[in-house]
FIVEX-248501 format. One record per residue (C-alpha): x, y, z; residue number from 1. Coordinates in Angstrom, 1 decimal, always signed. Example, Ala and Ser with C-alpha at 12.3 -4.5 7.8 and 13.67 -1.06 7.14 Angstrom:
% FIVEX-248501
        X        Y        Z   num
    +12.3     -4.5     +7.8     1
    +13.7     -1.1     +7.1     2
***
This chain:
% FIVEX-248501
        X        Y        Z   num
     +8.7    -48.4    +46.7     1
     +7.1    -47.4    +43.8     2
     +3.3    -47.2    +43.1     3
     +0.9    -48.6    +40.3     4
     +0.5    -44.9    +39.0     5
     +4.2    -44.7    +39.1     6
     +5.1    -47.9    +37.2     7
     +2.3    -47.5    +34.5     8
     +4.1    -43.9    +33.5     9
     +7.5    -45.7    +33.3    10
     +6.3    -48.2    +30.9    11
     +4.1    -45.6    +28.9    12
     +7.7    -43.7    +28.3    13
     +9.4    -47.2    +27.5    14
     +6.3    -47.7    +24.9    15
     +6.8    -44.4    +23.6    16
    +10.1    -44.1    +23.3    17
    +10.7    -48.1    +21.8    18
     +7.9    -47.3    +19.4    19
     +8.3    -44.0    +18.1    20
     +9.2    -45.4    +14.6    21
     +6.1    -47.9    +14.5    22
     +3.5    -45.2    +16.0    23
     +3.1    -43.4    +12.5    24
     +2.4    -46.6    +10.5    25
     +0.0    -47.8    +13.7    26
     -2.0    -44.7    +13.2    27
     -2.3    -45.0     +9.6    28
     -3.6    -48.0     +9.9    29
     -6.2    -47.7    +12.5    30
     -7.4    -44.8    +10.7    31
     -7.5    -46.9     +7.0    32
     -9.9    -49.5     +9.6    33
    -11.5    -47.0    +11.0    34
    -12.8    -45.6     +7.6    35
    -13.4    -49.2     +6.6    36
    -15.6    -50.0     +9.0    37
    -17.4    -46.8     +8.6    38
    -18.2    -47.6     +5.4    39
    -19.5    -51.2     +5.9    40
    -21.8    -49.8     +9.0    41
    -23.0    -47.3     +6.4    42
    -23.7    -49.8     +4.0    43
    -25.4    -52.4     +6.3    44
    -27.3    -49.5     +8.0    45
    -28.7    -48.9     +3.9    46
    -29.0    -52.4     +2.8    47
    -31.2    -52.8     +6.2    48
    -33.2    -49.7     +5.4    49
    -34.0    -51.1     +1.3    50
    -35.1    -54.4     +3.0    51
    -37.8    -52.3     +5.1    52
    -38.9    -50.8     +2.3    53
    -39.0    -54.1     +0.0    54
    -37.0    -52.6     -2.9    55
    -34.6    -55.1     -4.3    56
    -31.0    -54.2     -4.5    57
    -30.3    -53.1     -8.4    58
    -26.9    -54.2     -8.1    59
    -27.9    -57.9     -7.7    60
    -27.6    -60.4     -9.9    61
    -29.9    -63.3     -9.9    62
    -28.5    -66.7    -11.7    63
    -30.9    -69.4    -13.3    64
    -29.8    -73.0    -14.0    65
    -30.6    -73.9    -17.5    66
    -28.9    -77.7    -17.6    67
    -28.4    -79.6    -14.4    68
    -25.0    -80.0    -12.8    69
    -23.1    -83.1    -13.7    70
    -23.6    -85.2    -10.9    71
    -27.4    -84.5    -11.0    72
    -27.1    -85.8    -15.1    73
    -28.6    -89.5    -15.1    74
    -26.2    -92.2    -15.9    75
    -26.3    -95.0    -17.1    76
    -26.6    -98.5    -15.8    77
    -23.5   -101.1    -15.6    78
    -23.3   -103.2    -18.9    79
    -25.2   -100.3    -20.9    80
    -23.9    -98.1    -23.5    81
    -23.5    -94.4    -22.3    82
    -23.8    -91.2    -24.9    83
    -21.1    -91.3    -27.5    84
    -21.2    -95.5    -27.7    85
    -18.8    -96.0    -24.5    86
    -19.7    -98.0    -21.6    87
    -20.6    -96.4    -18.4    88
***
């Protein structure tokens, strides 16, 4: 009878040997996420240290209204003429 240890090798060569052609591409891509997730740690681990500091990120842009949105334009009553001479 075989043994845990004993089955767990025999599938680890089944793995290997059914997935020698995919192993390259699997390790290219855990190593592209790995650097990607590097980089956003590094960037949090920054943003976090600006924020203690209380300087404002340069790179942010900050957007002001100047006319409001449509639905927030008043409209007019029923019956009464709207802009342009059309009824609402």
């Amino acid at each position: 009878m075989l043994g845990i240890s004993e089955l767990a090798v025999i599938l680890l060569v089944i793995v290997a040997v059914l997935a020698v052609k995919r192993l390259p591409d699997l390790a290219r891509s855990s190593g592209k996420a790995a650097r990607i997730l590097k980089s956003e740690a590094k960037a949090m681990k920054e943003e976090s240290r600006q924020g203690e500091v209380g300087q404002d990120r340069p790179d942010q842009a900050v957007y002001y209204v100047t006319e409001p949105l449509p639905e927030q334009r008043s409209r007019p009553a029923d019956g009464q003429q709207g802009p342009g001479g059309r009824a609402a």
